[in-house]
Every structure is written in C-alpha cells, then in structure tokens.
Backbone atoms as SQL, in Angstrom:
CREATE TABLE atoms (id INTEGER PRIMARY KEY, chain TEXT, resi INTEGER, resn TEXT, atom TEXT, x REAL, y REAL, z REAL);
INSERT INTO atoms VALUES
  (1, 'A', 1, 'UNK', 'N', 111.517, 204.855, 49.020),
  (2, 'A', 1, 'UNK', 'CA', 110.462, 205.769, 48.664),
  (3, 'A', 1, 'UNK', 'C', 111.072, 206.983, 47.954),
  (4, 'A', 2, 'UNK', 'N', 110.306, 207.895, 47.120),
  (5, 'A', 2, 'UNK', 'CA', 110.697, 208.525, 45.977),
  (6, 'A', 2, 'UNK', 'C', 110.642, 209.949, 46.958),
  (7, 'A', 3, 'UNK', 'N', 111.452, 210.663, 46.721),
  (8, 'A', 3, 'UNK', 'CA', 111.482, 212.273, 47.238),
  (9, 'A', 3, 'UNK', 'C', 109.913, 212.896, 47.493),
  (10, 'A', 4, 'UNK', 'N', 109.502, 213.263, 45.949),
  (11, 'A', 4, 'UNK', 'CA', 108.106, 213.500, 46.274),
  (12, 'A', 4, 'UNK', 'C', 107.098, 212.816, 47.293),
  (13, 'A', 5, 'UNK', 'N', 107.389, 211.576, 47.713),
  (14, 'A', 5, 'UNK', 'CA', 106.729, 210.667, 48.804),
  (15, 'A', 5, 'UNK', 'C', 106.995, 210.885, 49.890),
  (16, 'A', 6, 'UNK', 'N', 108.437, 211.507, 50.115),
  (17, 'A', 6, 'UNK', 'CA', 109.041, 211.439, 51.296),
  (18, 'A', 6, 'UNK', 'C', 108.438, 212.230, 51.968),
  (19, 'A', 7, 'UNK', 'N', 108.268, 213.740, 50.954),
  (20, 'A', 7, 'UNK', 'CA', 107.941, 215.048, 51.117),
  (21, 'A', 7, 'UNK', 'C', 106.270, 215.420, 51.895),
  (22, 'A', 8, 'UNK', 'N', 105.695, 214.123, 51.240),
  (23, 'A', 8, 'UNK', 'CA', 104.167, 214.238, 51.633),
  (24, 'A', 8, 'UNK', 'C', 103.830, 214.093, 52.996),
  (25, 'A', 9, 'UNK', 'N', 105.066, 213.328, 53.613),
  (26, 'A', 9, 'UNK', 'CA', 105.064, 212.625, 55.401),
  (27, 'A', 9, 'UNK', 'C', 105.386, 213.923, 56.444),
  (28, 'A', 10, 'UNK', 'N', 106.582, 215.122, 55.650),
  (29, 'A', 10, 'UNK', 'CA', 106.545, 215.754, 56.609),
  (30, 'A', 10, 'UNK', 'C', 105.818, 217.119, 56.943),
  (31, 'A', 11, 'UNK', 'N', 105.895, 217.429, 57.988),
  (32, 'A', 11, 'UNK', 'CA', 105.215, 218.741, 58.756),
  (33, 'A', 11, 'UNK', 'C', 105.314, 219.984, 57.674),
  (34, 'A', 12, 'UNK', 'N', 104.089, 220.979, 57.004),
  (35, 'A', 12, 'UNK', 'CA', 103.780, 221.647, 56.665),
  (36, 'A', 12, 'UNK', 'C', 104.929, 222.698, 56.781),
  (37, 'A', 13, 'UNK', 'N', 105.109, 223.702, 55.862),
  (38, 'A', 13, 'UNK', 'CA', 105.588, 224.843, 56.256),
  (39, 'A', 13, 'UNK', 'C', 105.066, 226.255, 55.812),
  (40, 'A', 14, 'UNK', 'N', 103.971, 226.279, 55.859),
  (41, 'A', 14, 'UNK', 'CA', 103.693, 227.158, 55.272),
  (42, 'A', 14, 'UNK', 'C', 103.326, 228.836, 56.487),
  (43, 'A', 15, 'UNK', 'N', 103.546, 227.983, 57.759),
  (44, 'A', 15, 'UNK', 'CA', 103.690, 229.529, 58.460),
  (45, 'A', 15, 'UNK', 'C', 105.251, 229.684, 58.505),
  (46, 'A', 16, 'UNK', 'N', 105.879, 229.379, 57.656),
  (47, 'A', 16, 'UNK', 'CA', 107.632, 229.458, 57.418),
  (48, 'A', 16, 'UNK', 'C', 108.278, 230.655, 56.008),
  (49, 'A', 17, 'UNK', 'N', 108.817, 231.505, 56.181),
  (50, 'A', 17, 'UNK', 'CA', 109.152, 232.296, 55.027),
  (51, 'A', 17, 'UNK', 'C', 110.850, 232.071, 54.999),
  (52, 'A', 18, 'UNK', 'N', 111.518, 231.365, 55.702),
  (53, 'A', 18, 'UNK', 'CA', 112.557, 230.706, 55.437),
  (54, 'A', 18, 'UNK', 'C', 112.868, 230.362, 57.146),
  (55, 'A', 19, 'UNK', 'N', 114.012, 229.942, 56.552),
  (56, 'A', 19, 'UNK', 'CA', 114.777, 229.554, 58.071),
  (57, 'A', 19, 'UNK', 'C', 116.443, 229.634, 57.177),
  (58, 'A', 20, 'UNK', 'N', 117.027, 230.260, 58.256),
  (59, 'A', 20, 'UNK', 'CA', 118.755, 230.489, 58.447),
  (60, 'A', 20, 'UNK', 'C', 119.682, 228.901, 59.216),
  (61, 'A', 21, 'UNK', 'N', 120.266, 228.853, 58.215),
  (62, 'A', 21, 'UNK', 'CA', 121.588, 228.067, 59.326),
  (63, 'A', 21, 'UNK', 'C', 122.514, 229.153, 59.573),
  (64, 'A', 22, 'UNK', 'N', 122.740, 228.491, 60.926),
  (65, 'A', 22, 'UNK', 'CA', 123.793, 229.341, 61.736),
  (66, 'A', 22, 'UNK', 'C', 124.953, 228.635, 61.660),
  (67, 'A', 23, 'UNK', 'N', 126.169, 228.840, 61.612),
  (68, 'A', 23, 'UNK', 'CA', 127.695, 228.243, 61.602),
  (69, 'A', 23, 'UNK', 'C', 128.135, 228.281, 63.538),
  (70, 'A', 24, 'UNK', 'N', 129.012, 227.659, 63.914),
  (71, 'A', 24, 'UNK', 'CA', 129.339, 227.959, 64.853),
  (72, 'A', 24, 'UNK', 'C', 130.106, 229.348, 65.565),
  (73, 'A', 25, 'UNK', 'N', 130.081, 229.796, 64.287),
  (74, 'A', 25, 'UNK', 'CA', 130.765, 231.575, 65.009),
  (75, 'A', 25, 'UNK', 'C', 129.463, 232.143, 64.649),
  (76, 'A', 26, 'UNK', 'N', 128.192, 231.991, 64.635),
  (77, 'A', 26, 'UNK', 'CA', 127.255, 232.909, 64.844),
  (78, 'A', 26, 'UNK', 'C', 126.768, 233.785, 63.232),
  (79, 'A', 27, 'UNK', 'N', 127.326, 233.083, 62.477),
  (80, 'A', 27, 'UNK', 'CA', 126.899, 233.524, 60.907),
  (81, 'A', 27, 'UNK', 'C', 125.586, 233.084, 60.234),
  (82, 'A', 28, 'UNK', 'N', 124.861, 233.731, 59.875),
  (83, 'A', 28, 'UNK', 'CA', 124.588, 232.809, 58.725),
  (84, 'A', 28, 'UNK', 'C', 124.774, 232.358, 57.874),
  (85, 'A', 29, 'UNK', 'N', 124.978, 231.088, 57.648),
  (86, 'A', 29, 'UNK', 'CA', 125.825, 230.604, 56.326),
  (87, 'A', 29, 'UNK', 'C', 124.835, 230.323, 55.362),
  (88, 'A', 30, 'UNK', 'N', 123.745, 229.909, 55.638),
  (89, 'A', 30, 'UNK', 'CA', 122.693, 230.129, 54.212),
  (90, 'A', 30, 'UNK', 'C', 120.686, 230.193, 54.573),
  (91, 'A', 31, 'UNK', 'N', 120.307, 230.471, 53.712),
  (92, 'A', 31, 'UNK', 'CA', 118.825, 230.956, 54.020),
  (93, 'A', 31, 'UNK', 'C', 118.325, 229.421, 53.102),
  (94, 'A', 32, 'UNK', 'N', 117.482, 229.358, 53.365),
  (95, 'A', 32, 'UNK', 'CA', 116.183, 228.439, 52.536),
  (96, 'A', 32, 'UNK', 'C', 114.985, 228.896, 52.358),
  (97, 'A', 33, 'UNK', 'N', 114.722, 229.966, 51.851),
  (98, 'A', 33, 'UNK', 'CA', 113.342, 230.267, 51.378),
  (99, 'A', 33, 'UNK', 'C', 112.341, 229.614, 51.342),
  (100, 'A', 34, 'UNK', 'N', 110.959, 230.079, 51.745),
  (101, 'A', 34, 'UNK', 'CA', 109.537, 229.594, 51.422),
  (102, 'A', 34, 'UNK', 'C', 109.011, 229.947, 49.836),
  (103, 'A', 35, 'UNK', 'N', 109.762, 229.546, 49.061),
  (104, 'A', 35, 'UNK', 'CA', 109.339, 229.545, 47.387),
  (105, 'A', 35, 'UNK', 'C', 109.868, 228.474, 46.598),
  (106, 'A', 36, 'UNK', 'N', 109.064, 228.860, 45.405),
  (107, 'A', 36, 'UNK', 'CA', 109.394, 227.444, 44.221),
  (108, 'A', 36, 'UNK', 'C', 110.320, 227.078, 44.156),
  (109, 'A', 37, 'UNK', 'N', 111.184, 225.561, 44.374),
  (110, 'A', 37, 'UNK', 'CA', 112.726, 225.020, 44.146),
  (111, 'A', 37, 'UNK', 'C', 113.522, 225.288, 45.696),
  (112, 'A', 38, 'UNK', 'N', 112.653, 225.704, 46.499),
  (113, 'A', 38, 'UNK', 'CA', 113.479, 225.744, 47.883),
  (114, 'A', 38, 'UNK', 'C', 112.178, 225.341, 48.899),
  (115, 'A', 39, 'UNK', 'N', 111.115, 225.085, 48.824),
  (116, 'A', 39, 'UNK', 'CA', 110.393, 224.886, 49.113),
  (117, 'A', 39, 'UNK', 'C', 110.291, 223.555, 50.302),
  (118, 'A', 40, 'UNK', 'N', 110.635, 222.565, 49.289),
  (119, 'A', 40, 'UNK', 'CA', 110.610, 221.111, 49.921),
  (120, 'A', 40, 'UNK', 'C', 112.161, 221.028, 50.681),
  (121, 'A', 41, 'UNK', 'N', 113.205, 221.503, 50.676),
  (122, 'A', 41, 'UNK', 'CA', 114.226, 221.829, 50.900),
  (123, 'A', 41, 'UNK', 'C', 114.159, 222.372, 52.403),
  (124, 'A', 42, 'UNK', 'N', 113.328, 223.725, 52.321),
  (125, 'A', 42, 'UNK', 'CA', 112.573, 223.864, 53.784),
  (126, 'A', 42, 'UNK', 'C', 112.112, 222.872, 54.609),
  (127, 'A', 43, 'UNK', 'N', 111.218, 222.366, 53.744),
  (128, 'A', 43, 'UNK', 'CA', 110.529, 221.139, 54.913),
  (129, 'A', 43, 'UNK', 'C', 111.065, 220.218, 55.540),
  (130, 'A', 44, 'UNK', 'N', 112.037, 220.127, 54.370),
  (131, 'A', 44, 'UNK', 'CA', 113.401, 218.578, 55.177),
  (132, 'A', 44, 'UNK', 'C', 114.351, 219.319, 56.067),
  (133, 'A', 45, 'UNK', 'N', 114.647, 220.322, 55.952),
  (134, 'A', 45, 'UNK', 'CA', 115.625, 221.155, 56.664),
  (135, 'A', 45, 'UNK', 'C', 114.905, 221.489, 58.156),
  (136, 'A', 46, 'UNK', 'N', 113.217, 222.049, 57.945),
  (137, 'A', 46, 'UNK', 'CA', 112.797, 222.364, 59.153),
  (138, 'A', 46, 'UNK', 'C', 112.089, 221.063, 60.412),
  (139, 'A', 47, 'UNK', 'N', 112.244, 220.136, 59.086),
  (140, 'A', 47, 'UNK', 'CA', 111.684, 218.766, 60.039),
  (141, 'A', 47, 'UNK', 'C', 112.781, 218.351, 60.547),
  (142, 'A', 48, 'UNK', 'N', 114.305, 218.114, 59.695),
  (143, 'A', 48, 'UNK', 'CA', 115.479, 217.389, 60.788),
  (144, 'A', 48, 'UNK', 'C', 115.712, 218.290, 61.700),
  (145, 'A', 49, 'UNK', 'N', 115.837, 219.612, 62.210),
  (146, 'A', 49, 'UNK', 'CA', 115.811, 220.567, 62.931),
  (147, 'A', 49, 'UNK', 'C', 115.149, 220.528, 64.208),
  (148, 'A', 50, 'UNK', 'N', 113.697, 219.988, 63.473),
  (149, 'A', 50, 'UNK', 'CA', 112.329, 219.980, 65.115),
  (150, 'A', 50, 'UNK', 'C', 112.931, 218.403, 65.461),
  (151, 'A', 51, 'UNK', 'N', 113.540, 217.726, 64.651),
  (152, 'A', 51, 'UNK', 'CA', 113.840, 216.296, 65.456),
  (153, 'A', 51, 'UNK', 'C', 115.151, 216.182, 65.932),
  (154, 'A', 52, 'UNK', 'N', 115.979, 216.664, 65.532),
  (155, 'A', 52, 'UNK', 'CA', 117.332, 216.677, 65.993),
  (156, 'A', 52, 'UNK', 'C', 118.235, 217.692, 66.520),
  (157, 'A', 53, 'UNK', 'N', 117.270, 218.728, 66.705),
  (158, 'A', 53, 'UNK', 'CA', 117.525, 220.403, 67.623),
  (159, 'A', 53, 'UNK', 'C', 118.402, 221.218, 66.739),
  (160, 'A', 54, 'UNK', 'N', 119.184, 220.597, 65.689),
  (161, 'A', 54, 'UNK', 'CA', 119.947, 220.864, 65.199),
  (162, 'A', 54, 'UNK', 'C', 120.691, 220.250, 63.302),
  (163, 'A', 55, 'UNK', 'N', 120.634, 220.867, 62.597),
  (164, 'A', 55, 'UNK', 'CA', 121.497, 219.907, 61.246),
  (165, 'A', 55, 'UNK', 'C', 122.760, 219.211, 61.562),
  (166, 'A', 56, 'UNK', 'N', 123.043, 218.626, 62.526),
  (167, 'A', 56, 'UNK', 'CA', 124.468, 217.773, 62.781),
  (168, 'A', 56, 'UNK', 'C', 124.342, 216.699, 61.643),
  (169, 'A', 57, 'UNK', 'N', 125.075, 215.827, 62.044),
  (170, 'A', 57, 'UNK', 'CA', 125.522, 214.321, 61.377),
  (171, 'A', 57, 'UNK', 'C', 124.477, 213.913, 60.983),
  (172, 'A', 58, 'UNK', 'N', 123.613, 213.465, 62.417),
  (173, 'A', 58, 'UNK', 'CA', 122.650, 212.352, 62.252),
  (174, 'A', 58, 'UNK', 'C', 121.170, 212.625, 61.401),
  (175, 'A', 59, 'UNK', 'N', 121.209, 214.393, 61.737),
  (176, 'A', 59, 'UNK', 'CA', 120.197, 215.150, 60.826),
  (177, 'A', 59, 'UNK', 'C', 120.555, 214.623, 59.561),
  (178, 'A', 60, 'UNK', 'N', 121.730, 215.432, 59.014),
  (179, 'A', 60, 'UNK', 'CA', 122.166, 214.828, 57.539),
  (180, 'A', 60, 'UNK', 'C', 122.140, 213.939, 56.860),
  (181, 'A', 61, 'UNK', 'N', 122.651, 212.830, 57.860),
  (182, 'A', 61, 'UNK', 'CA', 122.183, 211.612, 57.495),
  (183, 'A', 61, 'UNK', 'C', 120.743, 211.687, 56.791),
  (184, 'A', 62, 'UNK', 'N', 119.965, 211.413, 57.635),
  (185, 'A', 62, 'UNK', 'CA', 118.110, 211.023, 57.694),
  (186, 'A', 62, 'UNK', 'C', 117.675, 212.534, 56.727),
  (187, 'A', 63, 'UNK', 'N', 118.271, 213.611, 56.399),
  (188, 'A', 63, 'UNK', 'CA', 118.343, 214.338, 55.438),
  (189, 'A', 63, 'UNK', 'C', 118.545, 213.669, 53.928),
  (190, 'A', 64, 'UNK', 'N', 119.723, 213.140, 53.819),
  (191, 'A', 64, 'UNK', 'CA', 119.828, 212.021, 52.498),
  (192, 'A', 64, 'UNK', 'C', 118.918, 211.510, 51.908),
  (193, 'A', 65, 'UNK', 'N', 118.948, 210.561, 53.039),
  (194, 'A', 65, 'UNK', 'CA', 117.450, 209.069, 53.012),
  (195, 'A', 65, 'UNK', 'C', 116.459, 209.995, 52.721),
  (196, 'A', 66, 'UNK', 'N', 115.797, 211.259, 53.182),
  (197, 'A', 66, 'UNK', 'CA', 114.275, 211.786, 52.677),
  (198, 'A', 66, 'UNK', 'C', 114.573, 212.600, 51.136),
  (199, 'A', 67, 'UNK', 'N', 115.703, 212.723, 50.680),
  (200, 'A', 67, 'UNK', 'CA', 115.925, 213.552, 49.500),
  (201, 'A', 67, 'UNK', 'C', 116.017, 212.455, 48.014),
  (202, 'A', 68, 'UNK', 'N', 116.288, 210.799, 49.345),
  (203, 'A', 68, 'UNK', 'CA', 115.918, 209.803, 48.515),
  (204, 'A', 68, 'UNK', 'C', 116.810, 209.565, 46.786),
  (205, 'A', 69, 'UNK', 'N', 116.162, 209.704, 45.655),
  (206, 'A', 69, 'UNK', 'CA', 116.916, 209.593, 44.352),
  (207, 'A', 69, 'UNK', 'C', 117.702, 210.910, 43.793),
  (208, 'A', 70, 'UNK', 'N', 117.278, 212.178, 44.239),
  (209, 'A', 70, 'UNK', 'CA', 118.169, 213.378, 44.404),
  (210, 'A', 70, 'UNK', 'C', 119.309, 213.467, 45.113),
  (211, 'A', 71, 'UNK', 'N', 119.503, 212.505, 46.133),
  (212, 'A', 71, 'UNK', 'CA', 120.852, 212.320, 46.924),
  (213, 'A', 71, 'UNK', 'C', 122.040, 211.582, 45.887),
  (214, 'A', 72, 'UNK', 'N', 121.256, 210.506, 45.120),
  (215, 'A', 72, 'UNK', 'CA', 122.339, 210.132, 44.049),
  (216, 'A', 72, 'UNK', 'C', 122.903, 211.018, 43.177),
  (217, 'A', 73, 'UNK', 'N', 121.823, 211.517, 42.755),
  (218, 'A', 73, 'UNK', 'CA', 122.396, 212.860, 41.662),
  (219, 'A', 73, 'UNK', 'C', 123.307, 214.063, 42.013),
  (220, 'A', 74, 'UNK', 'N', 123.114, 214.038, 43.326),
  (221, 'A', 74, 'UNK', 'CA', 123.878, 215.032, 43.552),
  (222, 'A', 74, 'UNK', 'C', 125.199, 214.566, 43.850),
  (223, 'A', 75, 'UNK', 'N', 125.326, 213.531, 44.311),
  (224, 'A', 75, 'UNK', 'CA', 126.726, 212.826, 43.865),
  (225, 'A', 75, 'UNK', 'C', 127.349, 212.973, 42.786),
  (226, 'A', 76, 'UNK', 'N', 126.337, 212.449, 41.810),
  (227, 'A', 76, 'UNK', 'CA', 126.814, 212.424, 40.389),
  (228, 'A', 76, 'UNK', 'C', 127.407, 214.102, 39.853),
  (229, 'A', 77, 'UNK', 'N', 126.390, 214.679, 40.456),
  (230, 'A', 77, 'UNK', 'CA', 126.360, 216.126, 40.162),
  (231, 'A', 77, 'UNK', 'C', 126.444, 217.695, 40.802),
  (232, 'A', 78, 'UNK', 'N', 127.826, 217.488, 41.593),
  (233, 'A', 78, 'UNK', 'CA', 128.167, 218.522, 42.896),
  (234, 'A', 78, 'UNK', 'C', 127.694, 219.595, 42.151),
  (235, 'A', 79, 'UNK', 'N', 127.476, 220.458, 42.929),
  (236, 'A', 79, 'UNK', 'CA', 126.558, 221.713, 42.649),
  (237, 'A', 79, 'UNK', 'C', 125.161, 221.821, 42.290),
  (238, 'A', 80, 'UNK', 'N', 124.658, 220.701, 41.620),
  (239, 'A', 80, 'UNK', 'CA', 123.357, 220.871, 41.275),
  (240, 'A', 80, 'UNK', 'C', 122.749, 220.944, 42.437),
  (241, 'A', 81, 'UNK', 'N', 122.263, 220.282, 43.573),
  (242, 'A', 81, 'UNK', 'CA', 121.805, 220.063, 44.561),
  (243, 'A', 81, 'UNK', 'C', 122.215, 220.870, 46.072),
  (244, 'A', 82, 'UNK', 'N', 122.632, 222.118, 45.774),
  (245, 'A', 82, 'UNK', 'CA', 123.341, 222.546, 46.870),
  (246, 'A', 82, 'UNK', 'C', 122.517, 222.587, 48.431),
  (247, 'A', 83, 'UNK', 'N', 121.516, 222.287, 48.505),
  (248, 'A', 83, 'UNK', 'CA', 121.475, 221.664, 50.034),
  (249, 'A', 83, 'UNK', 'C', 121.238, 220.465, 50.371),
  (250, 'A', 84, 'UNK', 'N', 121.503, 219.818, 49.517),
  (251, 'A', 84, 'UNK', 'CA', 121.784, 217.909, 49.550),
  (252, 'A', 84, 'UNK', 'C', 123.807, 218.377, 49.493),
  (253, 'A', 85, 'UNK', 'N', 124.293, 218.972, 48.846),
  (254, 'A', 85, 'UNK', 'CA', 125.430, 219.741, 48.885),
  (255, 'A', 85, 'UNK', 'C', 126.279, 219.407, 50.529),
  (256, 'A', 86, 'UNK', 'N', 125.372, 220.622, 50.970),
  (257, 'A', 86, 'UNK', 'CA', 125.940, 220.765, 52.451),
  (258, 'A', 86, 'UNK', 'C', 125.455, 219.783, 53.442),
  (259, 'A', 87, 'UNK', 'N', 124.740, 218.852, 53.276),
  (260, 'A', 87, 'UNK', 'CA', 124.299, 217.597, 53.954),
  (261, 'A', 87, 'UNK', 'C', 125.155, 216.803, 53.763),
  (262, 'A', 88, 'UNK', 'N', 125.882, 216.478, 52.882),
  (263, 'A', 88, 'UNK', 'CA', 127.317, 215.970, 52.521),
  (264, 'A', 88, 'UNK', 'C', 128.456, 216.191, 53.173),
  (265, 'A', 89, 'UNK', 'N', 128.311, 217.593, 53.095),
  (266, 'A', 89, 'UNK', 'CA', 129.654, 218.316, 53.767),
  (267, 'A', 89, 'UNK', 'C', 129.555, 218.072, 55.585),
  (268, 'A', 90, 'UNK', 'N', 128.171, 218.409, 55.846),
  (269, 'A', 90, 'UNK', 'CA', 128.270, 218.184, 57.100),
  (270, 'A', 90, 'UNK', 'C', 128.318, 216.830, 58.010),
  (271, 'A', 91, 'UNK', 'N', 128.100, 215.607, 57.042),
  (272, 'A', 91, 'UNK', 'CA', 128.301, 214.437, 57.397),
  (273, 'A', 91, 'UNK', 'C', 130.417, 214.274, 57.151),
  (274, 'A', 92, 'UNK', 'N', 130.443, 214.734, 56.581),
  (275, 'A', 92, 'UNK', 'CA', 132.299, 214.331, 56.050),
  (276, 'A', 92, 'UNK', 'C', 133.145, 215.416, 57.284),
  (277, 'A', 93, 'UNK', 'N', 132.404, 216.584, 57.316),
  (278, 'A', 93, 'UNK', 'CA', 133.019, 217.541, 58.647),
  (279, 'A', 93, 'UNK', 'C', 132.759, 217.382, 59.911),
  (280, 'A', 94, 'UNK', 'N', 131.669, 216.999, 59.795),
  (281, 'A', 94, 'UNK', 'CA', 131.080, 216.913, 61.298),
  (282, 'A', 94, 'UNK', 'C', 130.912, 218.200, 62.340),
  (283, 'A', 95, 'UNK', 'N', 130.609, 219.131, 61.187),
  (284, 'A', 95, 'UNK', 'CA', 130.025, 220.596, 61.785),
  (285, 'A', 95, 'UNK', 'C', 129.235, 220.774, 61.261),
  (286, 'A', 96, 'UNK', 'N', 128.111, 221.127, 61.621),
  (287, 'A', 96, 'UNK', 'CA', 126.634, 221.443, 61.491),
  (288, 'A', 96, 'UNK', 'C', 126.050, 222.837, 61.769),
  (289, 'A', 97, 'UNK', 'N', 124.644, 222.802, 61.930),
  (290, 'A', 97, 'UNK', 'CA', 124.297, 224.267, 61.899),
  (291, 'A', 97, 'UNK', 'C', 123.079, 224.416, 62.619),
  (292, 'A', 98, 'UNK', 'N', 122.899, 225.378, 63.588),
  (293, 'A', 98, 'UNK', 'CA', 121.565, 224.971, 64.375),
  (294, 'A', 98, 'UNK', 'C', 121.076, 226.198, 63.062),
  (295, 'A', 99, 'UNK', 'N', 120.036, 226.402, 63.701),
  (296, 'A', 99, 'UNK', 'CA', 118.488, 226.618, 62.519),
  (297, 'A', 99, 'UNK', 'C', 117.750, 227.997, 63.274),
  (298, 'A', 100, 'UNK', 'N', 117.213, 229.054, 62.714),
  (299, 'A', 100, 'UNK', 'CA', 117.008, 230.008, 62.865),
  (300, 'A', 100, 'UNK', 'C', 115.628, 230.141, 62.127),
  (301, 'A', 101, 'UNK', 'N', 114.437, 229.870, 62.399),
  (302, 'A', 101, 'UNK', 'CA', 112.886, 229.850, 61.644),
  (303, 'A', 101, 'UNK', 'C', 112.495, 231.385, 61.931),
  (304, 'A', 102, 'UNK', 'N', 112.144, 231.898, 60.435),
  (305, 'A', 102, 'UNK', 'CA', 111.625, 232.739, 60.305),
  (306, 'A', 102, 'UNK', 'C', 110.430, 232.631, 59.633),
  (307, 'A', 103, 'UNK', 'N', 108.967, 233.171, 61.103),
  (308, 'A', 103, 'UNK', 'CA', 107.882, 233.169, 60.108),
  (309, 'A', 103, 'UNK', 'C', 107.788, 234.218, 58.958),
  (310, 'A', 104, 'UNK', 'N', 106.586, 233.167, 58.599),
  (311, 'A', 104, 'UNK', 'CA', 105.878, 233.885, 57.488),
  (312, 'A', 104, 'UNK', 'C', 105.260, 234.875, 58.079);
C-alpha cells in the first residue's frame, strides 16, 4: 500500500502541535511539528509511539512499512527523508527515543 494509504488508517492528530523525541540522556533530539511536510510524519511517529510506548526497533521497523515507497527513496536519497532518516538509524543502533506529545 502507497504512503498516502497508509496515512488514511492512522489516528488523527490534530489535537497535536508536535511531539519531541527524547534521547536517552534526557534531550531532545528532534521536534515533528503539526504543519505542512511534517504533518503525516507526526501521525506515523505518534501512532508507533501509542503502540509501542516508545520509537525502538520494532516501532521503526512498522515505521518503514507505513512510509511504504518513501522508505526506498530515502535509501536512494540520505537526507531527503530525515525522519525515515532516523528510523534507519534507530533500527542499525538500536537506540530509540520515547516521545514527548505536545498539544495543540
């Protein structure tokens, strides 16, 4: 199934104005905004989160699979995709990031 398809299955975010990953020393290592081009990015980020308590491995994983034909490209194309990016990284490291939701 195609990204945009994937996108239609999960949970809303619109009482969401971003959400933070946290690193294991208590940082934030990056925000995901509730706006254009970070949007759907949110939703996959805040749905593996409510299912897996956390962005570990197995999040990342099932992160991939919903980013679907953008996961290839970003292969093809490190940097373009920087939170298909760190879904990468955190499957090859095996450090992850619990999740910090900030409403809207």
């Amino acid at each position: 199934m195609a990204f945009a398809d994937n996108l239609k299955q999960l949970p809303p975010v619109a009482h969401l104005a971003a959400l933070q990953l946290i690193d294991a020393a208590g940082n934030v290592a990056a925000t995901i905004e509730n706006k254009p081009g970070q949007a759907g990015s949110l939703a996959v980020y805040a749905a593996l989160a409510d299912k897996h308590g956390s962005i570990n491995a197995a999040a990342a994983q099932e992160g991939l699979d919903i980013y679907a034909e953008h996961t290839a490209d970003s292969h093809a194309n490190p940097g373009k995709h920087p939170n298909i990016d760190r879904l990468i990284k955190i499957i090859e490291t095996a450090q992850g990031f619990t999740v910090k939701l900030i409403p809207a």
